[in-house]
C-alpha atoms as one frame of an Amber mdcrd trajectory, in Angstrom:
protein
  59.672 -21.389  58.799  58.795 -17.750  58.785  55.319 -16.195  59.147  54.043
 -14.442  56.222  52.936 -11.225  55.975  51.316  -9.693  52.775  53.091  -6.214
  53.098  56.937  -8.801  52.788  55.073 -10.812  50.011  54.493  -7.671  47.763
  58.114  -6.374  48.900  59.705  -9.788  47.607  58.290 -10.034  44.233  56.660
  -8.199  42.109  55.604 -10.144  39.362  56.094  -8.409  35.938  53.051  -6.903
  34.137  52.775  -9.686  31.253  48.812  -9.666  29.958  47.130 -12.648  28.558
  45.577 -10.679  25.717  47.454 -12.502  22.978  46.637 -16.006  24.036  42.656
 -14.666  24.865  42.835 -14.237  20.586  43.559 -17.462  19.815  41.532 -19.211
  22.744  38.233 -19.456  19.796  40.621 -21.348  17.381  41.456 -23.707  20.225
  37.832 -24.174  21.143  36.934 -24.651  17.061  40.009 -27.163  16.871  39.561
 -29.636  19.556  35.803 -29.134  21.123  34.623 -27.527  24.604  34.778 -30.581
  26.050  38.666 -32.102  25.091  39.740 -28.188  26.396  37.424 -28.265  29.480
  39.565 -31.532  30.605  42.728 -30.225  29.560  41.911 -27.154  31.784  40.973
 -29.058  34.735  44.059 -31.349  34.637  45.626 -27.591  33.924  44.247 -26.312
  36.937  45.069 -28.896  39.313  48.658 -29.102  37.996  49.320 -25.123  38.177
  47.850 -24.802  42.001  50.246 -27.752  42.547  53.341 -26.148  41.142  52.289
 -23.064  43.605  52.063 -25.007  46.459  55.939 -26.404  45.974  56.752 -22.654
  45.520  59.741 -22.256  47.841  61.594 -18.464  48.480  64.993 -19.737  46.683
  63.119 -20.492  43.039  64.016 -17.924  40.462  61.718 -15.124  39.479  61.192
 -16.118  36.164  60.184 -19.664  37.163  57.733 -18.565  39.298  56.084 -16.296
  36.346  56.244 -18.706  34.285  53.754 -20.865  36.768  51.713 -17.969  37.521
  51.286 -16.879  33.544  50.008 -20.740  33.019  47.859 -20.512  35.532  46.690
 -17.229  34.465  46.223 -18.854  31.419  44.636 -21.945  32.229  41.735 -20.007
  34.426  41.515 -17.617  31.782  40.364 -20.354  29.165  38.589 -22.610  31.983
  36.332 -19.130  32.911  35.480 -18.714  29.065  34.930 -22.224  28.345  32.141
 -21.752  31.067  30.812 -18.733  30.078  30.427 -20.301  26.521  28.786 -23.269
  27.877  26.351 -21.604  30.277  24.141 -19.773  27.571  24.662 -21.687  24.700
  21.260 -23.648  24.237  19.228 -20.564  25.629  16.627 -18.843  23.965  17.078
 -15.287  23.669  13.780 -14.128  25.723  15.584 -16.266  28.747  18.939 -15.056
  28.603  18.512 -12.274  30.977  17.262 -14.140  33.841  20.248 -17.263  32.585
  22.744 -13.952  33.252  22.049 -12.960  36.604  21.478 -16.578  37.353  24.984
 -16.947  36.259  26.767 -14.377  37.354  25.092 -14.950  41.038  26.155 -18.497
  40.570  29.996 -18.151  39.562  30.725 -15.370  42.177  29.324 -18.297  44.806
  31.577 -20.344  43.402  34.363 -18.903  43.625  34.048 -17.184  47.243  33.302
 -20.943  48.121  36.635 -21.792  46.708  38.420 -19.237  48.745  36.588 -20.190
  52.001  37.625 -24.012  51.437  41.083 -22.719  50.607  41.246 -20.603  53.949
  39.372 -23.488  55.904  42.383 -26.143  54.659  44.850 -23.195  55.797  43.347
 -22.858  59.033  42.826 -26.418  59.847  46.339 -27.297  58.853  47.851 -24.735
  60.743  45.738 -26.049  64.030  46.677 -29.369  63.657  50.161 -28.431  62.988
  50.307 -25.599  66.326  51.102 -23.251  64.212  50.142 -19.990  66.300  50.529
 -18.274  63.591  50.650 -19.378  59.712  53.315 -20.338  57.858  53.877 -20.833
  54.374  53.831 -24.684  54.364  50.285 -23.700  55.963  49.288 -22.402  52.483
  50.553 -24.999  50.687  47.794 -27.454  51.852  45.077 -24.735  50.847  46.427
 -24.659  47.295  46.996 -28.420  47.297  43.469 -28.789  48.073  41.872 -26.438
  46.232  44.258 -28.080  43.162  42.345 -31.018  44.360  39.158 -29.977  43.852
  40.147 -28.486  40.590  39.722 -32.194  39.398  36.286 -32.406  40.143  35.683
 -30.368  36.540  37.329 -33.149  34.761  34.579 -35.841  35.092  31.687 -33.293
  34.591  33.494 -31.950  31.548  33.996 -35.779  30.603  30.128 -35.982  30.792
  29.893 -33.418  27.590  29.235 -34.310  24.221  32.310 -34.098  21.998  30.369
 -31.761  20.004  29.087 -29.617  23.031  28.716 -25.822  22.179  29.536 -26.829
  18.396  27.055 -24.237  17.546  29.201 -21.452  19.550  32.588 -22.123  18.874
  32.584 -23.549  15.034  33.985 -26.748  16.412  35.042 -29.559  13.822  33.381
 -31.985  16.135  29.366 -29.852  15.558
């Protein structure tokens, strides 16, 4: 196995500059049509499955197959991160919104610098235990297969929603 270095991993592909604008239009339709909480468990079953396909990522796939995984999971974080931000101030009154923002905002960005330590700690571990001295990309596989892993952990708090959670945001048929 080789040893990766970012400078040969921006060399070897560079993904194409596709945005996610067009499906971000039609993310408040799929809200209205099926309900925060039915797209909140799609999305983390979503998430788990596209941080799985990365970890089986090997050098000889084709470039457009590995787009294609990186625009779903693109995607699937996209609508995940605005289901969220729907969700977190929906039932606020307006004089506590400002406080519910920074609370928020503080809150996320924890999140998801504990996601990347958990991600580097699996990398790290897995690369001691294998006597690695340096890491390799099978290395990285385990952090993305874990933090695919803990992906899952959204689905049973999502399942804890009412169906017609956030009705009063989205327009959902289920309010």
């Amino acid at each position: 196995m080789s040893v990766i270095c970012p400078s040969n991993l921006t060399r070897t592909y560079q993904p194409p500059r596709i945005s996610l604008q067009p499906l971000m239009i039609h993310k408040a339709r799929l809200f209205r049509r099926f309900g925060f909480r039915a797209v909140m468990m799609t999305m983390g079953w979503g998430g788990a499955l596209t941080f799985g396909a990365i970890a089986c990522f090997q050098p000889a796939w084709p470039l457009w197959t590995l787009t294609l995984v990186l625009l779903a999971s693109g995607a699937v974080q996209a609508i995940q991160f605005s289901a969220y931000n729907s969700i977190a101030y929906a039932d606020l009154p307006e004089e506590r919104m400002s406080n519910a923002t920074s609370f928020y905002s503080t809150f996320q960005q924890m999140m998801l610098s504990a996601g990347i330590c958990v991600a580097a700690l699996a990398v790290t571990v897995w690369r001691t235990v294998q006597d690695h001295p340096q890491a390799v990309a099978a290395d990285f596989r385990v952090g993305f297969l874990v933090v695919g892993a803990l992906t899952c952990i959204a689905v049973p708090v999502a399942a804890r929603l009412r169906p017609d959670a956030v009705a009063n945001v989205s327009g959902s048929r289920f309010g």
